[in-house]
C-alpha positions in Angstrom: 0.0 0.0 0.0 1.8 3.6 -1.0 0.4 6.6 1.3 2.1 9.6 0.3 3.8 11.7 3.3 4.5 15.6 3.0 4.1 17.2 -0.7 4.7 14.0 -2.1 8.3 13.4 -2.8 9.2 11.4 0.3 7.2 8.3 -0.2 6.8 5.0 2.1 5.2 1.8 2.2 4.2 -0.7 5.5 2.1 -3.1 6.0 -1.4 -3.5 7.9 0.0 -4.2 11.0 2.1 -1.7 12.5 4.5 -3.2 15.5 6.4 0.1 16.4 4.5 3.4 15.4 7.0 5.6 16.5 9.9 3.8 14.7 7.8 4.2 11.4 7.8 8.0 12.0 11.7 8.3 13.0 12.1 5.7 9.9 10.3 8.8 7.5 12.3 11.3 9.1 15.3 9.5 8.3 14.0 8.3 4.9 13.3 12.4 4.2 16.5 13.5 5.7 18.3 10.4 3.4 16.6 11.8 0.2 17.3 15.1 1.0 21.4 14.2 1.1 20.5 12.0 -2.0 19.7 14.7 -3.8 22.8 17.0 -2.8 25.0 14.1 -4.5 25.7 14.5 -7.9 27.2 11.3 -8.6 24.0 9.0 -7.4 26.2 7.5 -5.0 22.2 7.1 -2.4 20.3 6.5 -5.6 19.7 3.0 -5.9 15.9 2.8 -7.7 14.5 0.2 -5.6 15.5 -0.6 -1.8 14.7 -2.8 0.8 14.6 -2.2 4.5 14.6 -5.4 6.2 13.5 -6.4 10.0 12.3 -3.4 11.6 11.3 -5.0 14.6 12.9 -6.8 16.8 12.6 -10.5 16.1 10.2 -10.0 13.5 9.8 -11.6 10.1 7.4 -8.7 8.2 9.1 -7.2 6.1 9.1 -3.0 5.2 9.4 -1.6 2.0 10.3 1.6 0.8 10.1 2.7 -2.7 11.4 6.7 -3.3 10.4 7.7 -6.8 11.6 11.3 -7.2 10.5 13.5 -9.9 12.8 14.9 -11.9 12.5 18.4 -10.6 11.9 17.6 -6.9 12.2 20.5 -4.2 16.4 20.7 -2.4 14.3 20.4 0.8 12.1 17.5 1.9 8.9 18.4 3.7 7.3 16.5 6.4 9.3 16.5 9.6 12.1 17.6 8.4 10.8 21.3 7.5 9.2 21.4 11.5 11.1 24.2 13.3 10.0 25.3 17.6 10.2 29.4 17.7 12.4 28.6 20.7 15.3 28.8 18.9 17.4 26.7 21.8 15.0 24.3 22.1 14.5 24.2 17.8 18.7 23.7 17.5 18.1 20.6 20.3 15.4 19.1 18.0 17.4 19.5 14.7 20.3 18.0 16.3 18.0 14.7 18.0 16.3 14.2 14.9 19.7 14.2 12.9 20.9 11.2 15.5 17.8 9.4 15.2 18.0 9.8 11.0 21.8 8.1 11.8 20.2 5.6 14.4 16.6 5.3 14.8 16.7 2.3 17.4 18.7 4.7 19.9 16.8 4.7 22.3 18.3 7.4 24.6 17.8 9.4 22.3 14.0 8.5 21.5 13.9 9.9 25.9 15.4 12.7 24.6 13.2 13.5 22.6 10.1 12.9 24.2 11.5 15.1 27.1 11.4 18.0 24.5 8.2 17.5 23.1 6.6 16.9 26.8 8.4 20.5 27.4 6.7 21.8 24.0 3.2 20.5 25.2 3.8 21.9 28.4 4.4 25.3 26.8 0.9 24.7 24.6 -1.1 24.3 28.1 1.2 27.5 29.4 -0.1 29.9 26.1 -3.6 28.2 26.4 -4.1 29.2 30.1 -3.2 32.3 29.4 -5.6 32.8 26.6 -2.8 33.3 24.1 -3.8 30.5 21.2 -2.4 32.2 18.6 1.3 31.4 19.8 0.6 27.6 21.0 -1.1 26.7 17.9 2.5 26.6 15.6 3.9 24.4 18.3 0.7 21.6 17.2 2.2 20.3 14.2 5.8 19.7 15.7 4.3 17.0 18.3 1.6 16.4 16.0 4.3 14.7 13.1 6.4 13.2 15.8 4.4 11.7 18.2 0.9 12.2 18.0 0.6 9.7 20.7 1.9 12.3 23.9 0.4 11.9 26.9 -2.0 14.3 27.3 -1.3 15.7 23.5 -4.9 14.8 22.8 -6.5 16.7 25.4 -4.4 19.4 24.3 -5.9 19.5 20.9 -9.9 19.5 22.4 -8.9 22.2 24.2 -7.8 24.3 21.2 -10.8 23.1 19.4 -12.9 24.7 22.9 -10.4 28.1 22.9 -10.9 28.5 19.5 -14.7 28.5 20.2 -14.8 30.7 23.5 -12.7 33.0 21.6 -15.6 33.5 19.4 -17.9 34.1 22.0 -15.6 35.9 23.4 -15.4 38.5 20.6 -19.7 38.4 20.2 -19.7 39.4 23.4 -17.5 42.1 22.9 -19.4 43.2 20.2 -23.0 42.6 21.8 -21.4 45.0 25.4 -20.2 47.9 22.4 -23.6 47.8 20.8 -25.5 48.3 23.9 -27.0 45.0 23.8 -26.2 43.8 27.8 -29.1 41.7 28.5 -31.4 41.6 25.4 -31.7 39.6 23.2 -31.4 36.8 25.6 -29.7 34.7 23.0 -27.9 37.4 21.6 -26.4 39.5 24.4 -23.2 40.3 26.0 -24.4 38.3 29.0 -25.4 35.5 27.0 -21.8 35.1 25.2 -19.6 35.8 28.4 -21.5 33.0 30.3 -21.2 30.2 27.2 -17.6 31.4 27.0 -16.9 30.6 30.5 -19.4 27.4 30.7 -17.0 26.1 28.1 -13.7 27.2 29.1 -14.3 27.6 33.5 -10.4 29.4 33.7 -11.4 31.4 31.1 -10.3 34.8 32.9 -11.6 36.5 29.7 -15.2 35.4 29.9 -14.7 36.6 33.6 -13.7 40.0 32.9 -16.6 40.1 30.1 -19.0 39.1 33.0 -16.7 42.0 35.3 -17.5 44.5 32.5 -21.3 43.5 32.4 -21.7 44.5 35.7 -20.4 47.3 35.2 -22.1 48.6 32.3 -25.4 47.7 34.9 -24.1 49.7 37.6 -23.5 52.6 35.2 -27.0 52.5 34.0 -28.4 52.6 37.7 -26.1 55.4 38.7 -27.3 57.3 35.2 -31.0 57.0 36.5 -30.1 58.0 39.9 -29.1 60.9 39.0 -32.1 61.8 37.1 -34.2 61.0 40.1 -35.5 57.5 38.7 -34.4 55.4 42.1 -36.8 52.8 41.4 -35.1 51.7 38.1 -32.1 52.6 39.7 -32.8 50.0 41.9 -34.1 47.4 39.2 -30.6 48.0 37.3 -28.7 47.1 40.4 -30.4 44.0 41.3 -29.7 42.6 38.0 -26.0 43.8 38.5 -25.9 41.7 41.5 -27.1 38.5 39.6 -24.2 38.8 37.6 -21.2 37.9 39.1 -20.3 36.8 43.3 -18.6 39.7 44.0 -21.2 42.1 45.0 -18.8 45.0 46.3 -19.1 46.8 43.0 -22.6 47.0 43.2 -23.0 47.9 47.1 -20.5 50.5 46.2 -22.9 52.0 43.8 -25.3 51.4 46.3 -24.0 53.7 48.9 -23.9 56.3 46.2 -27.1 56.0 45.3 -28.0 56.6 48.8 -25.9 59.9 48.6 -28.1 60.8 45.9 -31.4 60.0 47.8 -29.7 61.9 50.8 -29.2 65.1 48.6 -32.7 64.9 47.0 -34.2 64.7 50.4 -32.0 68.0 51.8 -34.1 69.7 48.6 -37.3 68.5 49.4 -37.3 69.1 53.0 -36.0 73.1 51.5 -38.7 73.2 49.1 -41.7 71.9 51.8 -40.6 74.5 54.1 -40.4 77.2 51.6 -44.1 76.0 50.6 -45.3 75.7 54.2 -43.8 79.3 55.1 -45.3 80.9 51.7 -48.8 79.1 52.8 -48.7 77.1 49.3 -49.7 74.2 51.2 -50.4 72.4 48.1 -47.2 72.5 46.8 -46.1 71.5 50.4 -48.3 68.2 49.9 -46.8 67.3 46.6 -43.0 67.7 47.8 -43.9 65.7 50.2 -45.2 62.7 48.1 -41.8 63.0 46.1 -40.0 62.7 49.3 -42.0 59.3 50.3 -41.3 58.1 46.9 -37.6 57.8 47.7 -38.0 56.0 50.3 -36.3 55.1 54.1 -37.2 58.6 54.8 -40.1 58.2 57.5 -38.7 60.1 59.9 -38.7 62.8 58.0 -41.7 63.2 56.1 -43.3 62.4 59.6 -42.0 65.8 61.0 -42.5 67.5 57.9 -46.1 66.5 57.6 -46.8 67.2 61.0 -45.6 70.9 60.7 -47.7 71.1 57.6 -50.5 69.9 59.5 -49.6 72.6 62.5 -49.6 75.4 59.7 -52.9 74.3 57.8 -54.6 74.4 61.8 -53.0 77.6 62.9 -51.7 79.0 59.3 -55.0 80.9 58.6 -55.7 82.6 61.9 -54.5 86.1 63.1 -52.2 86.6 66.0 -54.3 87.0 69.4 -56.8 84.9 68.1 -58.4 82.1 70.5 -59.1 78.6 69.5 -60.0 75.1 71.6 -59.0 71.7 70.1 -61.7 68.8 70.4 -61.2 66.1 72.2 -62.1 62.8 70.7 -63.6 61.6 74.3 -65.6 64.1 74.4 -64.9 68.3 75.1 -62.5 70.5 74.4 -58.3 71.2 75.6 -58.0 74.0 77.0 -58.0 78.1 74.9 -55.0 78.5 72.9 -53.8 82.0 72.3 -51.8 82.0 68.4 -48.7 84.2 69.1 -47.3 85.7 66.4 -43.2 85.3 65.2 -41.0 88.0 65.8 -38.0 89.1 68.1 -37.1 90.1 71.2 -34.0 90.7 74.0 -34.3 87.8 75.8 -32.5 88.4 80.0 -31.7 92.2 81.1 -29.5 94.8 81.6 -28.5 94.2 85.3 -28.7 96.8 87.9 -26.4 98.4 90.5 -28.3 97.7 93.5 -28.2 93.6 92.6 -24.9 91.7 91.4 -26.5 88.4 91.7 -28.6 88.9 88.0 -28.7 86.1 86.3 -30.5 87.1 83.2 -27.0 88.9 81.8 -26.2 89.0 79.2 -28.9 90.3 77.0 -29.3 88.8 74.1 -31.9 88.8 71.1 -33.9 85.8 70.3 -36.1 85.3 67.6 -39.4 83.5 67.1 -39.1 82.1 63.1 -42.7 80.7 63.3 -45.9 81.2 65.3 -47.5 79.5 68.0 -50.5 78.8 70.0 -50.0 79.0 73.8 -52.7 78.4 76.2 -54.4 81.5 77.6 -54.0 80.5 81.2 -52.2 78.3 83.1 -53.2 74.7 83.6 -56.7 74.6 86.2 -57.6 72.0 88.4 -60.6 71.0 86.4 -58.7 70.6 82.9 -56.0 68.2 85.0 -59.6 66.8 86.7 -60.6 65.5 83.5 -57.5 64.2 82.4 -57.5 62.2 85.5 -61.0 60.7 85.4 -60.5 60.2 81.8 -57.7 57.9 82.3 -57.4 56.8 85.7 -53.7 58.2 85.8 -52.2 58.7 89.3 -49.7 61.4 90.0 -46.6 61.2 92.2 -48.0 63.3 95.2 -50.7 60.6 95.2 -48.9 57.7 95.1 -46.3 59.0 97.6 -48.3 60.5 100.0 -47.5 64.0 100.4 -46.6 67.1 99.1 -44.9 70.5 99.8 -47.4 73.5 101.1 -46.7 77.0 102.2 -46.8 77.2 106.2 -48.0 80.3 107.0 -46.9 80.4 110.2 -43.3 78.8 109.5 -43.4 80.9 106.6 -42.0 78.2 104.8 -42.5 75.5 102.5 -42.8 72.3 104.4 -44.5 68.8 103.8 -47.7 67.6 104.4 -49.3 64.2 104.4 -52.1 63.7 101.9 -51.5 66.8 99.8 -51.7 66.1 95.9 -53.4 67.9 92.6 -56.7 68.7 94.1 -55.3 70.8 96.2 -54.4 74.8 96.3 -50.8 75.7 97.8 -51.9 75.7 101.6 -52.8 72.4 101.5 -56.7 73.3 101.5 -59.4 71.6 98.5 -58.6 73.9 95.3 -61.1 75.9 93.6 -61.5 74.4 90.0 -60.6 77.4 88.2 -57.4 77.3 90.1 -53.9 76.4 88.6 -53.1 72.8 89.4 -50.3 72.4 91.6 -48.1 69.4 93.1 -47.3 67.9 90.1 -43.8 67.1 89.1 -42.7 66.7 85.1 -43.4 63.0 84.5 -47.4 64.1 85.3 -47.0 66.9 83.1 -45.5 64.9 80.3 -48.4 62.3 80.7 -50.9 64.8 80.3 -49.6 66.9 77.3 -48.7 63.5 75.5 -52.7 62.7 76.3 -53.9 66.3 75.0 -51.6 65.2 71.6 -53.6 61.8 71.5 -56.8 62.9 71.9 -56.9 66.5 70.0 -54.5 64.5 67.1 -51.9 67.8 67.5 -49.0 68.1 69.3 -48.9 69.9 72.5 -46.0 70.7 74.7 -44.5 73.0 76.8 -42.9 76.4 76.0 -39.5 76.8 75.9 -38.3 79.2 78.2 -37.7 81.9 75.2 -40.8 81.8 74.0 -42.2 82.1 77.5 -40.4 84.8 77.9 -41.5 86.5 74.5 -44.9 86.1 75.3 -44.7 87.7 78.7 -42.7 90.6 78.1 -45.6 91.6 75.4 -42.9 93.5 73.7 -41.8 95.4 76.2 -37.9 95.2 77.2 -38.1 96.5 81.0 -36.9 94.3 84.0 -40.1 93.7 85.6 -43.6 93.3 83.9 -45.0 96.4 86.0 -41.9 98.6 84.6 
């Protein structure tokens, strides 16, 4: 049977069964090397028409025949093995100079070591240039193991894995094309997404298809950030969820998380301006709809609470005139008690200080000012408004529960405590009048009553700071005393 090797002018013959496969091949490398000399003799010394090669194996009987049949105008070099050249040029001079010693001997079998050491090297080097995604450099070094011993170890898996680079390096470059073309997600079968995750399904150490998926997730993260700064949070939101389906690492996308929140933080500062503006100018409306945008962005509760609650406090009190009275319902039934709507404005808040007292405290003066109205109660807190407070909800007050209270002792002329002594009673220790200010309560029953005027009336009451007390009592005037 004649099978033709290389371009055709280096030309063997064996039969069916082949005993030593990789003594055939060193056997055409020496064949190809011999016709190559043959043809740099002029005389024809090599140039016997028909040879025969006898026992190639080692106590065998077959018999191997060669027949080289060179055309008349046949190339100076053979191809085939002989023309196979590694870019390393040390390692190519090692593998000219092992296959010249195997042309001269092919059963030296030292050699043969030799040379499977070098191409183990060579396939090592393939797997090297694969990993690294560099297939363009360990394809050249194929054919060299590839014509001399196909049969490597591990040559074979070598070659499926070029087969898979070559395909992930298609995908590869779709993908690449699908992420410049704005195509991340969509098409599902035609995305950047799509073609990054085949890549690396095929190739798992593919660090390419891993940076494809790296630069996926960020091309998501820079569509949420794009929305959040045009105020669309909610697809902000939808953009970065898919962002974190993309990949493990999910510090990229709480990163852009956090500046999203600075975004949200920043549109909230405006929104808070702009209600307050509204509430101030009376455009309650306009108050109402900043407000909604604020909710929108959400985690801001605490906020729009306050902010409705002083819209609600200027839509009550907003319309009426300073000095006007008004009384609050209560939902179990009555009213709270008058409240007075004080006016903003200014004032020097302590006194000058006089030469006939160094122990005034009130120094320095100083001017305060009142930004926004308030309602103050007309008169002080009576016995039957903290009466009904009591019956309504059974609350006891410390006096009562301890026993006693301080009175003025008119004889002492002291303060000095008295057994039995709470609310009901007037500063001597005798029953109070109803229209009487309640006395011999401490703060904790004042707190428990104002937070029960704010439940029942739905507004919030509390008590006057001392500035504002101060603002209202001095009705403008600026002398140490009220009388002058």
């Amino acid at each position: 049977m004649m099978e033709a090797s290389g371009k055709g002018n280096c030309m063997f013959a064996s039969k069916n069964t082949l005993k030593y496969s990789t003594r055939l091949i060193l056997l055409g490398v020496l064949l190809c090397v011999s016709h190559s000399q043959a043809q740099q003799d002029p005389e024809g010394v090599n140039s016997t028409d028909n040879r025969r090669i006898e026992r190639l194996g080692e106590g065998s009987t077959d018999e191997w025949e060669m027949d080289l049949r060179l055309p008349p105008a046949a190339s100076p070099v053979s191809s085939g093995v002989a023309e196979l050249k590694l870019p390393d040029e040390e390692q190519n001079q090692k593998l000219k100079q092992l296959l010249s010693k195997l042309a001269a001997n092919p059963d030296d079998t030292r050699v043969l070591g030799q040379l499977n050491t070098l191409l183990a090297d060579v396939l090592e080097q393939i797997n090297t240039l694969m990993d690294a995604g560099s297939i363009e450099q360990a394809e050249p070094l194929f054919p060299v193991i590839q014509s001399i011993n196909p049969g490597l170890a591990g040559f074979g898996a070598a070659k499926g894995r070029l087969k898979t680079l070559r395909e992930v390096n298609q995908l590869l470059q779709s993908g690449d094309d699908a992420l410049v073309s704005g195509r991340i997600l969509e098409p599902e079968n035609s995305s950047a997404l799509y073609f990054y995750t085949m890549a690396l399904n095929k190739d798992a150490q593919s660090e390419l298809a891993r940076k494809g998926l790296e630069r996926v997730q960020r091309a998501l993260i820079e569509q949420a950030l794009e929305s959040a700064s045009e105020l669309d949070f909610e697809t902000a939101e939808v953009w970065l969820q898919q962002a974190s389906a993309i990949r493990e690492d999910q510090k990229p996308v709480e990163d852009a998380r956090l500046q999203v929140s600075e975004f949200k933080r920043e549109r909230a500062v405006e929104l808070q301006e702009k209600v307050l503006d509204a509430i101030n100018s009376g455009n309650f409306n306009l108050a109402d709809f900043n407000i909604i945008d604020l909710m929108a962005l959400g985690g801001q509760e605490s906020l729009v609470k306050s902010l409705l609650a002083r819209l609600e406090e200027a839509r009550i009190y907003g319309g009426f005139e300073a000095g006007q009275v008004i009384s609050d319902v209560l939902r179990s039934g009555g009213h709270a008690p008058d409240i007075v709507i004080i006016d903003a404005g200014s004032f020097l808040m302590g006194s000058k200080g006089r030469t006939d007292d160094t122990n005034d405290h009130e120094e320095p003066q100083h001017r305060v000012t009142i930004k926004r109205g308030f309602g103050l109660g007309v008169r002080e807190v009576t016995v039957a408004d903290f009466q009904l407070f009591i019956t309504r909800t059974g609350y006891r007050t410390a006096a009562e529960l301890g026993g006693s209270s301080s009175i003025y002792d008119e004889g002492a002329g002291r303060l000095s405590k008295r057994n039995g002594v709470y609310w009901k009673h007037d500063y001597k220790g005798r029953e109070a009048e109803p229209d009487l200010p309640v006395l011999h309560v401490n703060a904790y029953d004042v707190q428990a009553y104002l937070e029960w005027l704010s439940l029942e009336t739905g507004k919030h009451y509390r008590l006057p700071s001392e500035a504002e007390y101060e603002y209202v009592a001095r009705a403008g005037g600026s002398s140490t005393y009220w009388w002058g």
